[in-house]
N, C-alpha and C positions, 0 to 999 in steps of 0.2 A: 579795460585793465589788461596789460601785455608783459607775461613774462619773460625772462631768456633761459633756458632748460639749464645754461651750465652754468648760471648761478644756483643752481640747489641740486644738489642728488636727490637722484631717482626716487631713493626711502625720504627721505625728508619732507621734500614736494608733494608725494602722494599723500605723506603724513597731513601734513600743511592742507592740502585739498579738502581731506577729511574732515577735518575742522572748520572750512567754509560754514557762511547761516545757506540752507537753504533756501533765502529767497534771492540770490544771489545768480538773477535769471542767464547771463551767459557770461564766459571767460576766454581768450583767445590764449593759446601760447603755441611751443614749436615744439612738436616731437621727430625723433628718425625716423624714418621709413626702412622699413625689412625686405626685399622679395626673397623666397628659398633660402634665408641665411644668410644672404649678400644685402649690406649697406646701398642705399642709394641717396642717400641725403637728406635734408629736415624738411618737415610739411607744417602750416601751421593748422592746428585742428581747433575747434571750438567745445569747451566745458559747457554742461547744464550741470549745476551741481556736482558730484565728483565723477559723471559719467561722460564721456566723448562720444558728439551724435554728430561732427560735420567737419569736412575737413575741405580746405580752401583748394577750387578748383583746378586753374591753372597750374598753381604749382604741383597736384598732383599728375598732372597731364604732362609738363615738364619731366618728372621725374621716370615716370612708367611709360611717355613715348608713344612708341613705333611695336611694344608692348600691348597694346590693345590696339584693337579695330580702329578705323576712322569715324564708322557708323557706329560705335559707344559713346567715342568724344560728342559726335553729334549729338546724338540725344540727351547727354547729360548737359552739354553747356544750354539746349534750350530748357531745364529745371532745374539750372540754374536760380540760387537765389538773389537778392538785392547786393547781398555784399559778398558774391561769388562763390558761396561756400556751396558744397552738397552736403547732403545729408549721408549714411552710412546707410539706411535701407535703400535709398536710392541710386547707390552705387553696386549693391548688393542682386535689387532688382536688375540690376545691366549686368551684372556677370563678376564685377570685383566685388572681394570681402576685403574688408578694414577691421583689426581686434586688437585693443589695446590689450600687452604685457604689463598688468600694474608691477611686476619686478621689475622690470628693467626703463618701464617707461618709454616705450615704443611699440609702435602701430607695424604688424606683422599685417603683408598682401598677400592673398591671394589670388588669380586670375583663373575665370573657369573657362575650357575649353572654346566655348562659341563667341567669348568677347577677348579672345587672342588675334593682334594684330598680324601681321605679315614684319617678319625683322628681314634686313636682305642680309646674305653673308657672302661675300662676294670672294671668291676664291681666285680670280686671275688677277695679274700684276698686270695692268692695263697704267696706272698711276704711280708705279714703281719707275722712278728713273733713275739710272743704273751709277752709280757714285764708284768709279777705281779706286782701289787701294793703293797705297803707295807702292810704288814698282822702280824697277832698277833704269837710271836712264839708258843702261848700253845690256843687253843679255843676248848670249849666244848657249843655243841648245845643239849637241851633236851626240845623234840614235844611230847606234853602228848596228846590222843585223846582219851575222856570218853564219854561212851555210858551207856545208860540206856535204857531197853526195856520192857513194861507191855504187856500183852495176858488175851482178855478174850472171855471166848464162852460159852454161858450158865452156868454152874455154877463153869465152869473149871478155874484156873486161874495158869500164870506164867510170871517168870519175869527173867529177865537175865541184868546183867551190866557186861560192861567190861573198862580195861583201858590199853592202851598202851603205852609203853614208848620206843622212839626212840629217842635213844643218837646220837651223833657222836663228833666224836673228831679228831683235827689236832695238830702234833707233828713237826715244823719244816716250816711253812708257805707253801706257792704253791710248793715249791721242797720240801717237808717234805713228811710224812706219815700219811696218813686217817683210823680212826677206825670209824666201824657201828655197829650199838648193836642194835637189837628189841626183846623186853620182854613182857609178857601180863600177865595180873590176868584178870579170869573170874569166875564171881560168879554166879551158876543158882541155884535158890532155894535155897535149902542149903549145896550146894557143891561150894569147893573153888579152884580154880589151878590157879596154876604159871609156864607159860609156857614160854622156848626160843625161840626166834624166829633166824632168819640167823644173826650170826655174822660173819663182814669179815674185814679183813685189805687188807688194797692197798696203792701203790704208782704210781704216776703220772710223765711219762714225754710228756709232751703235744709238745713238739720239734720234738722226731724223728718219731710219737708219738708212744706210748705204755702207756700199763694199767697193772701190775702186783698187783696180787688180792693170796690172801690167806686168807682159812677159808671157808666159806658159798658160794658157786659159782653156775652161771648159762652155763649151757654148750652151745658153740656157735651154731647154726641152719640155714645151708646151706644144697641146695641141699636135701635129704631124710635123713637129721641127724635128732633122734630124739628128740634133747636138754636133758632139764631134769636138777634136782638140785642137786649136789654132795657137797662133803666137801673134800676141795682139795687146787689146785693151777690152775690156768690162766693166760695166758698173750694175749694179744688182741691187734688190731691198733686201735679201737674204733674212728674212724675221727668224728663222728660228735657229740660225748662229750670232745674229746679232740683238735680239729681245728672245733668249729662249724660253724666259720667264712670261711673256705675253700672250693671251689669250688672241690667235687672229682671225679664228672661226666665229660661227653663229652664236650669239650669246643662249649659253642652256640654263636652266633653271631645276631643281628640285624642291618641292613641299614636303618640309618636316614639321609634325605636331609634337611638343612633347607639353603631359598634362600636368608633368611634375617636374622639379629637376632632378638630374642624372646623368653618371656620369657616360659620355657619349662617343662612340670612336665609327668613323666613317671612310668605307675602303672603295675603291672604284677596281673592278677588275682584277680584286684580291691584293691591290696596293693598299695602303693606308695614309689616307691624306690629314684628316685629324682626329686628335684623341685628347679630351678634356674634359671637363666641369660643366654643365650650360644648366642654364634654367630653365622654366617653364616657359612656352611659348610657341609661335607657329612661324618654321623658320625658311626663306623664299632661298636656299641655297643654289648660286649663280655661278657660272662661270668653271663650272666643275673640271677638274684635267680628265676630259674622255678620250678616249681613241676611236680613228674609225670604225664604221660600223655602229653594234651592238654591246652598249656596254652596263655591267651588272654592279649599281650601288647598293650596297649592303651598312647599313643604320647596324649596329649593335649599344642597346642599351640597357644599362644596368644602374635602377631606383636604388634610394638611400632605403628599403625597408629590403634590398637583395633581390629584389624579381628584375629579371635578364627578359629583356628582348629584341626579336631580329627583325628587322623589315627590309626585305627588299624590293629596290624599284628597278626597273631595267629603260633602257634611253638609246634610241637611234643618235648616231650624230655622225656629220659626212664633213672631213677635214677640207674638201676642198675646195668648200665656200670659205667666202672672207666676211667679215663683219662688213654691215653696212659702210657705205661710205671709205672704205680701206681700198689702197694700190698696193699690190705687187706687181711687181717689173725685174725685168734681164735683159739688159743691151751686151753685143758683142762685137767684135770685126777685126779680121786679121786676118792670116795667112794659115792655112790648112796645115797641120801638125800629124806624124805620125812617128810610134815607136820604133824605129827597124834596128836592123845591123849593127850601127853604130851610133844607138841613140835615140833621142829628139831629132827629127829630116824636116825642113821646110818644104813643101809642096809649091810646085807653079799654082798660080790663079788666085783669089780673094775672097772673102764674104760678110758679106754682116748681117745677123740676126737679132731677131730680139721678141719678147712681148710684153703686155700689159694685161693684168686683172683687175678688176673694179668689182666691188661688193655692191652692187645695184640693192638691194633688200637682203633679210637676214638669212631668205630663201632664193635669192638668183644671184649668180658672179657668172658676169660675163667677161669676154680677154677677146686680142686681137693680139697674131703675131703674122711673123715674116722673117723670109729669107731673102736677100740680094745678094748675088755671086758675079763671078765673072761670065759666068754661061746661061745665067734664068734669073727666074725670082719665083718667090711662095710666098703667096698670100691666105691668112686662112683664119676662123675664128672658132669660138669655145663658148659656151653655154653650160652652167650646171644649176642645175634645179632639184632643188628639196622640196617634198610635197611630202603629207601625213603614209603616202602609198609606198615612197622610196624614194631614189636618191637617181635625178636624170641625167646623164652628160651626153651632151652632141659636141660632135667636132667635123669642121666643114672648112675645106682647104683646096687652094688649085694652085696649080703651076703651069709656067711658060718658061721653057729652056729655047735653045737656038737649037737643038739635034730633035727634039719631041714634040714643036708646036707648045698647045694646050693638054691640060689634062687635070683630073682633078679625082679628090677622096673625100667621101662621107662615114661616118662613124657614130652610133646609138649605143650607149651604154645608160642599162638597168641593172639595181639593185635594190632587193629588199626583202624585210623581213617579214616572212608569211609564213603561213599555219606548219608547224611543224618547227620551229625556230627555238631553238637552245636558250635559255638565259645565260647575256653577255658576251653570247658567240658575235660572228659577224653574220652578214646579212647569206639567209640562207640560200637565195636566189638568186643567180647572175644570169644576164643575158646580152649577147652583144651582137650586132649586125653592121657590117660594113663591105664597103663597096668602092673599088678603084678601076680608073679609066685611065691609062696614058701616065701614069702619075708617075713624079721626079721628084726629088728632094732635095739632094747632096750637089748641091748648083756650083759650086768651086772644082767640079769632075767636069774634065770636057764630055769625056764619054757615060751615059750613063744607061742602067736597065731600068724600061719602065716597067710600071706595073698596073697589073689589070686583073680585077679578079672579083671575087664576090667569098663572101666569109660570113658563117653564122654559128656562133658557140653559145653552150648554152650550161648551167648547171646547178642541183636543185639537192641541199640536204634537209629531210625529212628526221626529226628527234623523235621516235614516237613515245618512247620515255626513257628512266634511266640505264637502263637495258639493251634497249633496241633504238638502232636508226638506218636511214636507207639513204643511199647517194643516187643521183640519176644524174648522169653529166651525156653531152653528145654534139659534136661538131660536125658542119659543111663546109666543104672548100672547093671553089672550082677557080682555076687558073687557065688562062685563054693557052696554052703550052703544056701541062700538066695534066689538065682534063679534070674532071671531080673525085673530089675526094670524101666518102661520108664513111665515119666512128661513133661507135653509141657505146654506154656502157652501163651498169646497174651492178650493187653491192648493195649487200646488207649485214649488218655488223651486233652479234648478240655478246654486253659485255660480263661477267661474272666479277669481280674483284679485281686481281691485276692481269687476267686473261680476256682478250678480244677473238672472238670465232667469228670470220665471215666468209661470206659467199656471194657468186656474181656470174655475170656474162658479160662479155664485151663480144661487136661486130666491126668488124674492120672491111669499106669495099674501096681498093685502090684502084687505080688502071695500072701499078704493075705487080700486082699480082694478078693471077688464073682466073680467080673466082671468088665469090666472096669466103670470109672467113671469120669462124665464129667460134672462142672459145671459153668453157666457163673453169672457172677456178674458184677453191680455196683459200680462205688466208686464216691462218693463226698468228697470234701477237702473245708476247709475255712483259711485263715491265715491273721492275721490282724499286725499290730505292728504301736507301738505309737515312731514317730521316735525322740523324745526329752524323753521322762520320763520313758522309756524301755516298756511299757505293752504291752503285748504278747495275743492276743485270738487266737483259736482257735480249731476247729470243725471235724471231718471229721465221713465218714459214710460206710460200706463196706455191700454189701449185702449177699457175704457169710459168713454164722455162726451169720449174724446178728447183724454185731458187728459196734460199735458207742460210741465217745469217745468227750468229748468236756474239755478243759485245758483253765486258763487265769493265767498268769505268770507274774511277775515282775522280772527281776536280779536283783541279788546284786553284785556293784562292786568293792567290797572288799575293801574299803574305811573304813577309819572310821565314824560311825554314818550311814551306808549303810545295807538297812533291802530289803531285798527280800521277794518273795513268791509263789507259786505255788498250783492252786486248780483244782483238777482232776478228772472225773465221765467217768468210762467204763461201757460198758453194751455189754453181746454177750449172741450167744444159752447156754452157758454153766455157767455163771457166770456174777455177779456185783459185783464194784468195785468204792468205794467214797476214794480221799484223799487228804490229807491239808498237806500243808510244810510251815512253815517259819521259816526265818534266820536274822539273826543280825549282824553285824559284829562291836565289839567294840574295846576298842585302846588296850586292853591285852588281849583278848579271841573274839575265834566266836562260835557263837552257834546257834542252830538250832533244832525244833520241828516239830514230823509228827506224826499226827492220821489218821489211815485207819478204814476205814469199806467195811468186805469183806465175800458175800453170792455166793452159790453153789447153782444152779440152780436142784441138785442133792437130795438136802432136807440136814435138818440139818439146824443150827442156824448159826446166823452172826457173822464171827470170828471178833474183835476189837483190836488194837493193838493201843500202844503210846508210841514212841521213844523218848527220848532227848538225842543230842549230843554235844559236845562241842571240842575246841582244843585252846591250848594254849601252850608258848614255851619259855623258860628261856636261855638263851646262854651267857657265857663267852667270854672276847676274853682280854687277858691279866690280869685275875684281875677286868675285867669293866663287869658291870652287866647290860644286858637288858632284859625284858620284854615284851612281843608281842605275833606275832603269825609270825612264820616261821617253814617249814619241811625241815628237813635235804640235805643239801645242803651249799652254799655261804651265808654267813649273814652278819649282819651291825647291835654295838651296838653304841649308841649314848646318851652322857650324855652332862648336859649343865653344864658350869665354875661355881664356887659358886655367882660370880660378877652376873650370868644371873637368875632371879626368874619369868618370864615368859616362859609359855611353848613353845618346839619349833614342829614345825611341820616338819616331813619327809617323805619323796616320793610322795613330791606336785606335781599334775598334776590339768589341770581343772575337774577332777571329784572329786576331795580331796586332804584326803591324807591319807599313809599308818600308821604311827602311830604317837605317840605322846610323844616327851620327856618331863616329867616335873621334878622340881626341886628335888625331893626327888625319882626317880628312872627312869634309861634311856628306850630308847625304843628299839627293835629290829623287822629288815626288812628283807625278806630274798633279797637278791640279783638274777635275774632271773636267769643267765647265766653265770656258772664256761667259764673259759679261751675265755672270750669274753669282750668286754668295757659296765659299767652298767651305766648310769647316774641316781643321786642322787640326788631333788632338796631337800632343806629345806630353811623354812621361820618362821620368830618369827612374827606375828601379831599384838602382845601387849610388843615389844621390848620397852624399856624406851626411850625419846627420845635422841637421840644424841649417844647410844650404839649402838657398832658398833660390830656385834657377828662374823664376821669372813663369810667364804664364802657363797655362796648361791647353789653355785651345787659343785656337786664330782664324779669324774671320777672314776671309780673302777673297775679293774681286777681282780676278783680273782681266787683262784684255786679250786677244786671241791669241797672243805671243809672250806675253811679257815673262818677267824670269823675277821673284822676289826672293827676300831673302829674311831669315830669321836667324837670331844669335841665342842660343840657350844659354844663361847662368850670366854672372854682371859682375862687375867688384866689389857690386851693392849687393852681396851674397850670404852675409852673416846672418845667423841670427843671435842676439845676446841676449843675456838674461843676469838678473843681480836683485840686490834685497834693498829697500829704503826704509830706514829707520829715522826718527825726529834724536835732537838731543837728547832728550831723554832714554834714547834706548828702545821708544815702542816703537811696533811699528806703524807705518803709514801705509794702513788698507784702504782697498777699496775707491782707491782716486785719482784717476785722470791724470797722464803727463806728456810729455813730449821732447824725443830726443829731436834738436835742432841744430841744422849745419849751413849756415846761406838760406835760402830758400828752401832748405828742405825740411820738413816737418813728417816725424814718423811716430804714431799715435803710440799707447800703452795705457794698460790699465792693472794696477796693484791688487793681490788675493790678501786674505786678511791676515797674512803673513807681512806684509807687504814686497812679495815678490812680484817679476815684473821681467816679461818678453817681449824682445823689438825682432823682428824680420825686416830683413833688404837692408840693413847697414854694412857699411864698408871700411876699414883702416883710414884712421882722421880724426881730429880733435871734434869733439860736440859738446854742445851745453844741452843738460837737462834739466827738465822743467817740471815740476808739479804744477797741474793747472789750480788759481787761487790764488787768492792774496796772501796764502800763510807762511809759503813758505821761498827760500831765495834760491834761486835757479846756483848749476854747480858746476861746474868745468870737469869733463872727464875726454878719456882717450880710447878710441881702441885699436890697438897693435895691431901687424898682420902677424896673421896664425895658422899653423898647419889644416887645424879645426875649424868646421864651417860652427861649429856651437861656442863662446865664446862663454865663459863666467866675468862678471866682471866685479864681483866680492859685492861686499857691501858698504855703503856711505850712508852717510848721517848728513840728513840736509837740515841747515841753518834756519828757523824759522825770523820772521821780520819781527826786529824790537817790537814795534807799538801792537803786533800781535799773537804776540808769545802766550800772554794771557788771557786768552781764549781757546778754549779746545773747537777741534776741526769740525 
């Protein structure tokens, strides 16, 4: 016999139950299932009489999952019975409780600790793939930043201004093409230049990913590459401007138990990545956002009966492995680039370099690069290993030029966390030894210095608790030219509250100095901070060279009407040093002022100097014009409807907000993060009443350039309001209508008045509707009006002859 639960309530049912004969040996029917309060779907369970002793396997295995163990499912599917049901002490026995609510008629779970499964919670966007928002087909951004600079020292005086102009432009939206332009005039005295600075174009595919770059390029820098700026072409994987959401290191993992549910917020390095609701269970948290080194995840959680607590775990993890099976690469090649006189200067001679990484395991990433120039080549390779001990990198490189032969550089670097090691600090121990013979790099120089030398650094911070810790750091160097060089040093650091008191020696033995030299010093520290209004003091004091420095700061956080400052007094054996900053940041420019005063304990008068700076940024994005301040990159222009003449505010947070649209010209924001989700809020303040300006946040993806745009307020801006009464005069509460115009349908619902508010309507004839058979839809208007709030009286809707005599 098989019931279905929503043919009978709950009381009724169990009533029903009760009244069974007892010899009525079993009954199957479906109840829900509970965990912590949260539904999870029906199970069918099996009656003896009005008691439940067994509930069908599978489907409870379906429902609870990855929620228990593998090794409970096991055990219970082999006692299993004939027609797959368990029993309730045998679920009990394994670790789940089953208890029927005869009020409600449902089977409430429990799960006890040791038959909780492993759930994974995977926190990196590895399966995220990146969807643009719509964007403008043509956007141009232009970041003006001018400077001004006075000098005076006794009777001497100079002054220098400059202004920079940093264009960029997007051809084709997030799959289109990116131009960068940097230009400069600088005027000193009375000299004038106009100088280029790097232009480059690029195109983006942030899918497979790759960066294809022409014109003005920076050469990639692995292993003993020397980088450098050509004018050329590149192609790059660049992961963390183009998946910056992707996890491309070692997969990490943390084990959380909770034995109950609660609500749960979890921070890495005093961020916080989530904060929610979870249930009961044992949870494999993957993929964690760490940073190198040493990082401190801190659990806080807080039961439904109010008992809090903390747990933390702490986790090595070294960024520059790659996940298994993962390439990163940087090809280059072009003509040797540098800043001078006048500009970007091409260079005689050629080069192309490049390399490759491979994630060989989740613990080796191996790479292979190189240089070819006009005058040599570098060849050289990379190795990094993660073992439980720390974190290895070797790097092993030779060259052959035409001026130097052969020659070649080895390099061992260690890092790790050993005894004495801070929680979520980085690795307290660094060591590194290297070693060059003959060696060359920069192969596009005809002439070039080699080098040869032997190098051994070393450094070691000891925590011994929260009070005390000790630094021991100390380097060798010997240069086949220079002769040996060895520095050691030692501090130790006792802290009190916002006061650090420490103490040390360093030894310094040069070949050009005398003799060795060995001095120990003092330091004081003071650090204050105002934790609501930003202010910043403080102090500190060194007693070699004498030197002592005291600072009180404010930020500015780049809000509108958000003014900072910064005041600054140095003093050591060789010089003083006074200086003032303040900044402003307003809704189309920020700007900013510093005066220094600075003496030579050498003789000679007090140099004086007085900066002002400013930036400000105009950007396109289809024809729409904003105003603001944004540096090239993702931006947001925003105008308001002609219908809207209050301003509107954008990228409201509780600190402000970032700028300001008002009627006679829009604003512009930059947007943080090309090929990642931005959220935009905006708010009108002094909105009229009853105008309804359309969204309040915006989601936005865009592409490394792109320029979007938002319109605040619509012609679909009303909102109206009016009363529906029947012939008779009563009203018509409580029911469902719809003003309709073409396709557009805009919902409402009557109070038991029968009045009745529409938002987002515009000047235009509509028919309104009571949803039902009763009543005949009606012809109405509404006018344009100075007033976003609109009455529009009351009508008396016709009900249909053959159902007049019926009430509603």
């Amino acid at each position: 016999m098989t019931l279905a639960l929503v043919k009978l309530s709950g009381r009724r049912l169990w009533g029903w139950l009760a009244l069974l004969p007892l010899s009525v040996s079993a009954m199957t029917m479906t109840l829900p299932l509970q965990l912590a309060g949260n539904g999870l779907g029906d199970v069918p369970v099996v009656f003896e009489g009005v008691a439940v002793y067994a509930v069908e396997l599978p489907a409870l295995q379906s429902l609870l999952g990855r929620r228990v163990s593998d090794e409970v499912w096991t055990l219970l599917q082999n006692e299993m019975g004939p027609r797959r049901e368990i029993r309730f002490e045998q679920l009990e026995a394994a670790g789940i409780t089953l208890t029927l609510d005869p009020a409600t008629l449902s089977l409430q779970a429990s799960i006890a600790p040791e038959a909780h499964g492993d759930i994974s919670v995977n926190f990196g966007e590895d399966t995220t793939q990146f969807a643009p928002s719509p964007s403008a087909g043509f956007s141009w951004l232009n970041s003006f930043n001018l400077a001004h600079n006075e000098s005076w020292q006794d009777s001497d005086n100079s002054r220098f201004s400059s202004l920079e102009w940093l264009a960029q432009m997007n051809i084709g939206g997030a799959e289109g093409v990116n131009l960068q332009l940097a230009n400069y005039l600088e005027l000193e005295d009375d000299s004038t230049s106009v100088l280029r600075g790097e232009w480059r174009a690029y195109y983006d595919n942030p899918y497979q990913p790759y960066r294809l770059s022409v014109g003005d390029i920076e050469g990639g820098v692995a292993g003993h590459l020397p980088g450098g700026s050509f004018g050329g072409i590149a192609i790059e994987s660049d992961y963390a401007t183009l998946q910056p959401e992707r996890t491309i290191g070692p997969t990490n993992n943390q084990l959380l138990v909770l034995q109950e549910s609660a609500d749960v917020e979890i921070s890495i390095n005093g961020q916080v990545i989530f904060s929610g609701r979870q249930e009961a269970g044992r949870f494999n948290l993957t993929n964690l956002p760490m940073a190198n080194g040493a990082n401190d995840i801190v659990v806080r959680i807080t039961y439904l009966s109010g008992r809090t607590e903390t747990r933390v775990f702490s986790q090595f993890y070294n960024n520059t492995l790659l996940q298994q099976g993962m390439v990163n690469y940087a090809f280059s090649a072009g003509v040797p680039s540098l800043f001078g006189d006048d500009g970007v200067e091409y260079q005689d001679g050629w080069a192309a370099n490049g390399f490759v990484e491979y994630g060989v395991s989740e613990n080796l990433t191996l790479g292979l690069n190189g240089v070819i120039g006009q005058y040599g080549y570098l060849l050289g390779t990379t190795a990094t290993m993660g073992t439980r001990w720390g974190n290895f990198s070797a790097r092993l490189s030779g060259s052959h030029s035409d001026e130097l032969d052969f020659g070649h550089i080895a390099s061992l670097s260690f890092e790790s966390r050993i005894i004495g090691s801070a929680e979520g600090s980085a690795p307290n121990l660094r060591m590194t030894l290297e070693r060059a013979s003959d060696f060359s790099a920069r192969m596009w120089e005809e002439t070039q210095q080699p080098l040869s030398y032997d190098r051994v650094l070393a450094n070691y911070v000891w925590t011994i608790n929260e009070q005390w810790d000790a630094t021991l750091s100390g380097s060798y160097f010997n240069d086949e030219f220079a002769g040996e060089t060895l520095s050691a040093s030692s501090q130790v650091n006792w802290r009190y509250g916002d006061f650090i008191l420490g103490g040390g020696v360093s030894y310094n033995n040069d070949p050009q100095l005398e003799g060795d030299e060995v001095a120990y010093f003092v330091t004081f520290d003071w650090y204050w901070a105002h934790p609501q209004h930003g202010y910043t003091v403080g102090a500190n004091y060194n007693t070699h060279n004498n030197r002592a420095r005291l600072n009180v700061s404010r930020s500015n956080n780049d809000r509108v009407g958000s003014m900072g400052f910064r005041a600054q007094a140095e003093y050591d054996d060789f010089q003083d040093r006074e200086t003032a900053v303040l900044n402003y940041t307003a809704n189309r420019a920020r700007v900013e002022g510093e005066v220094e005063r600075s003496r030579s304990h050498s003789g000679g008068e007090p140099l004086y100097t007085a900066s002002i700076r400013a930036n400000t940024a105009i950007g396109f994005a289809d024809g729409k014009v904003g105003w603001g301040r944004a540096q090239p990159g993702p931006f947001l222009v925003t105008q308001l409807h002609p219908t809207l003449e209050a301003p509107a505010q954008v990228g409201v947070s509780q600190g402000g907000y970032l700028a300001e649209a008002t009627p006679w010209l829009g604003s512009l924001i930059p947007l943080d993060l090309a090929y990642a989700n931005n959220m935009v809020d905006i708010g009108v303040e002094d909105a009229p009443l009853g105008y309804d300006w359309g969204q309040s946040r915006y989601t936005l993806s865009p592409g490394a350039a792109t320029g979007h745009f938002v319109e605040v307020g619509s012609d679909s801006a009303y909102t109206v309001h009016g009363i529906l009464l029947d012939e008779t005069g009563a009203p018509i509460g409580y029911r469902q209508g719809e003003l309709q115009q073409g396709d557009l349908r805009l919902s409402f619902f009557t109070n038991k008045t029968g009045r009745f508010y529409i938002q987002g309507a515009s000047p235009g004839r509509y028919t309104l509707v009571v949803l039902g058979p009763r009543f005949r839809p009606l012809s109405l208007e509404i006018a344009p009006s100075d007033s976003s709030l609109i009455n529009l009286g009351t009508y008396h809707v016709e009900c249909v002859k053959e159902e007049c005599r019926d009430n509603p």
